[in-house]
C-alpha positions in Angstrom: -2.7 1.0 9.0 -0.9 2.7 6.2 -3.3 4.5 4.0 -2.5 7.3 0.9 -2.4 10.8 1.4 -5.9 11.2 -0.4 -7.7 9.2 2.2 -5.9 10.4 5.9 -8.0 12.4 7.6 -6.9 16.0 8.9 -6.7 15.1 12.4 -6.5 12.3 15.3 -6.1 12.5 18.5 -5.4 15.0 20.6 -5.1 17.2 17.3 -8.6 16.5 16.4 -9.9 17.3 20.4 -7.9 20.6 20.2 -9.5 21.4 16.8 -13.3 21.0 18.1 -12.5 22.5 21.5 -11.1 25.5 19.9 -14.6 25.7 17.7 -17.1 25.1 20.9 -15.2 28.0 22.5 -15.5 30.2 19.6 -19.2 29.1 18.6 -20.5 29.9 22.4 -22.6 26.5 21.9 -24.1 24.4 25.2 -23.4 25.3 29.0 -20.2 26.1 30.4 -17.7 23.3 30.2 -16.6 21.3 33.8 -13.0 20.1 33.5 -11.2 17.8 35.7 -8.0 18.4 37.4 -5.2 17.6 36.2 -3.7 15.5 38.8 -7.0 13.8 38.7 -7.0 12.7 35.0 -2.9 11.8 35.1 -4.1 9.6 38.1 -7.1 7.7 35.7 -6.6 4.5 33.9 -7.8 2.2 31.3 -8.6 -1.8 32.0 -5.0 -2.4 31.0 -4.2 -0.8 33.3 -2.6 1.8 31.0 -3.1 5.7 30.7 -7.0 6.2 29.2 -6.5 7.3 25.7 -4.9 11.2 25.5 -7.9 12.1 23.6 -10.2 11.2 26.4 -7.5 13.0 28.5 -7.4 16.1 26.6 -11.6 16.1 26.3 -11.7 15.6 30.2 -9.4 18.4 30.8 -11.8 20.3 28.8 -15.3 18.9 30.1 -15.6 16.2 32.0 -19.9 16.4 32.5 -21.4 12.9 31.8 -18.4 11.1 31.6 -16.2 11.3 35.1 -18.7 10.2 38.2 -16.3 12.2 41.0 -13.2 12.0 39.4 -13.8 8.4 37.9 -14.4 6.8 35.1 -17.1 3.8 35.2 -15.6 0.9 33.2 -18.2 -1.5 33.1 -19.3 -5.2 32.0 -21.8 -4.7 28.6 -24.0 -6.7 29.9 -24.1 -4.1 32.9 -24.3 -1.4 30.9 -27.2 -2.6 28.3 -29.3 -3.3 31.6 -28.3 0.2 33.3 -29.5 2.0 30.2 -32.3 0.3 29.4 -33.5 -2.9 31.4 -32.6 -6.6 31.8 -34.9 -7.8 29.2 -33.1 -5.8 26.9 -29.5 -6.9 28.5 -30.4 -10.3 28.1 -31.1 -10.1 24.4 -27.7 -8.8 23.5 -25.9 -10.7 25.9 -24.8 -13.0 23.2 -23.9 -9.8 21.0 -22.1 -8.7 23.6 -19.5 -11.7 23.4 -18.1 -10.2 20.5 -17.0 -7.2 22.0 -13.4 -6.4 23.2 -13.2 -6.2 26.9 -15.4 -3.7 29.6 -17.5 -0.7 28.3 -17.7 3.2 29.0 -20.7 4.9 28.0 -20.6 7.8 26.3 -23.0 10.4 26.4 -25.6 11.1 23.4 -28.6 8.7 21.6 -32.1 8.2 22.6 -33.2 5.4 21.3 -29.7 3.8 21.7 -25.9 4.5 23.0 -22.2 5.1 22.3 -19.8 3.4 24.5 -16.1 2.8 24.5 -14.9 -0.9 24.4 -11.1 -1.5 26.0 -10.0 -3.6 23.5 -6.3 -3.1 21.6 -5.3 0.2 20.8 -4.6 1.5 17.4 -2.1 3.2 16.1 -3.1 6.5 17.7 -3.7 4.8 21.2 -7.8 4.9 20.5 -10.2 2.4 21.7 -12.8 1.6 19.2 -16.7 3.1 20.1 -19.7 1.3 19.7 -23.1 1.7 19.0 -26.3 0.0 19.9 -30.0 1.1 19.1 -33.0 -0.6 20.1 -35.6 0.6 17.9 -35.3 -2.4 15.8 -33.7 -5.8 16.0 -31.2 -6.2 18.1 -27.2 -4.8 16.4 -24.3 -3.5 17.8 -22.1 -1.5 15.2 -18.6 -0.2 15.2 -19.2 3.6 15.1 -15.9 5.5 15.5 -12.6 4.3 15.6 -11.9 6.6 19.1 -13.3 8.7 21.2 -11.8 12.2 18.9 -13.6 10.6 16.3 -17.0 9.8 18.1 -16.1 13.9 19.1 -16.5 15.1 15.3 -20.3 14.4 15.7 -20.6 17.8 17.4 -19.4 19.1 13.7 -22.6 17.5 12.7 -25.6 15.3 13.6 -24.8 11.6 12.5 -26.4 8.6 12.0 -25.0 5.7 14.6 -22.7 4.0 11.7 -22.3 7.2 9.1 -18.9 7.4 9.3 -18.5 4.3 7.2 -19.4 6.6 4.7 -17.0 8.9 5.0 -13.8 7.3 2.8 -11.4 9.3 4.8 -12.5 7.6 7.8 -12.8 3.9 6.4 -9.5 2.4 7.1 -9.0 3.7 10.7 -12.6 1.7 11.1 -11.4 -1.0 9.0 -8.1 -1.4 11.8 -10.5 -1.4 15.0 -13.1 -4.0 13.0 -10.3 -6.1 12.4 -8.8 -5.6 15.6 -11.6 -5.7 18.1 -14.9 -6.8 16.5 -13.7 -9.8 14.5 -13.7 -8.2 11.2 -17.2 -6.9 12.3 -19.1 -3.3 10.8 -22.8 -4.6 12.4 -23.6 -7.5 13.9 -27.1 -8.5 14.5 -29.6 -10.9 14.9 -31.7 -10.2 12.2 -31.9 -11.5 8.0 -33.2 -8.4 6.4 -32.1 -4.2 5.9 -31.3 -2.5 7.5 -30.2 -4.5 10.2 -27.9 -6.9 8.9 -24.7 -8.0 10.1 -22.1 -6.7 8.2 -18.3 -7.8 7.8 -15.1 -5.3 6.4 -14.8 -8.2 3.9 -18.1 -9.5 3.1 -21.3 -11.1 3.7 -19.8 -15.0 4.0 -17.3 -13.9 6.2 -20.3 -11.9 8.1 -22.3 -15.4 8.5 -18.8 -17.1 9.8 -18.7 -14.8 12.4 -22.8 -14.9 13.3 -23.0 -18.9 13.0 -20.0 -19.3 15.4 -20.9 -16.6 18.1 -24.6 -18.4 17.9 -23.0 -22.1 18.2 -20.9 -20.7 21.2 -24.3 -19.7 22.8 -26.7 -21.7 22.2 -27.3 -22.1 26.4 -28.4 -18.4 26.7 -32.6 -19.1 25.5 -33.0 -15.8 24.5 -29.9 -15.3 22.1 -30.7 -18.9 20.4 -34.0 -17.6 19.5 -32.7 -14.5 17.8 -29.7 -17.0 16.1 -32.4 -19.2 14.5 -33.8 -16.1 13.1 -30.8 -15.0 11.6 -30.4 -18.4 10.4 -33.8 -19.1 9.2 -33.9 -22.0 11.8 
């Protein structure tokens, strides 16, 4: 996606992972870093069976702690995942959530009450998958949080808020692309009616509630997910 000059941001990529390596070093912040060979991370690969994305490459290189299990990255179901992190109540509530995702998950490290994970979906134009976010402090979402894993990086500039990068203009459009892309036009979806969870579409509330009533239609066999769907629907 084309955007103007005024609204590019400085970096992607392996540009932007170069730029916050070189400020870690120099800052002296967190324990020493653990790379992975290189002949290791040449070796790794996505669920497409492609090369994982250079930035991960490049941040591997650098540190690979809490994301490479002996030399491998764990792609995952979401399902999986949800349960691995928090428990299979919890999985099976955002099962049906989980349908709108891409393809298989790699948590990230990082949240709480929540998590960041990759999703391999399609690739955009600077060979990123899109990152995700769920939190389970209130009602059931799962937001589009960075459009790649350099830009899920830049939170070490500073603390953010799962979805604050929406706010950032510079960022919008390359979160616009992976919406579009890989979470059906999708910034949050949830189960629930009211702020601040809502579910939230790049091009509006009705196109929001298109998505919601048709995931919900499609599942309406999974108990627990109906339940949340007649909430969002006031059924």
């Amino acid at each position: 996606m084309t955007t103007s000059s005024s609204k590019r941001v400085a970096a992607r990529g392996v540009a932007l992972v170069d730029e916050l390596v070189t400020e870690l070093l120099a800052s002296r912040r967190g324990n020493a870093p653990a790379p992975l060979a290189a002949e290791t991370i040449s070796g790794l690969r996505a669920p497409d069976g492609e090369p994982i994305p250079a930035s991960l490459a490049a941040w591997l290189a650098f540190d690979a702690r809490e994301l490479a299990d002996h030399g491998e990255l764990r792609w995952q179901p979401f399902v999986e995942l949800v349960r691995e992190r928090f428990d299979p109540e919890t999985a099976a509530i955002y099962a049906e959530l989980g349908t709108l995702l891409p393809g298989p998950c790699l948590r990230l490290p990082g949240g709480a009450a929540g998590c960041h994970f990759l999703s391999a979906g399609t690739r955009d134009a600077f060979g990123e998958f899109p990152v995700f976010a769920i939190a389970t402090d209130r009602l059931p979402w799962i937001g589009l949080a960075y459009p790649g894993f350099d830009a899920y990086l830049s939170r070490f500039r500073k603390t953010q808020d799962y979805l604050d990068l929406w706010k950032l203009k510079t960022w919008v459009p390359h979160l616009e692309a992976q919406a579009r892309a890989n979470f059906r036009g999708m910034r949050r979806a949830s189960y629930g009616k009211l702020p601040p969870v809502l579910s939230e579409h790049v091009d509006g509330d009705a196109a929001a509630a298109a998505v919601m009533v048709a995931m919900s239609k499609a599942g309406e066999d999974n108990a627990v997910a109906w339940h949340f769907a007649r909430i969002m629907r006031g059924g």
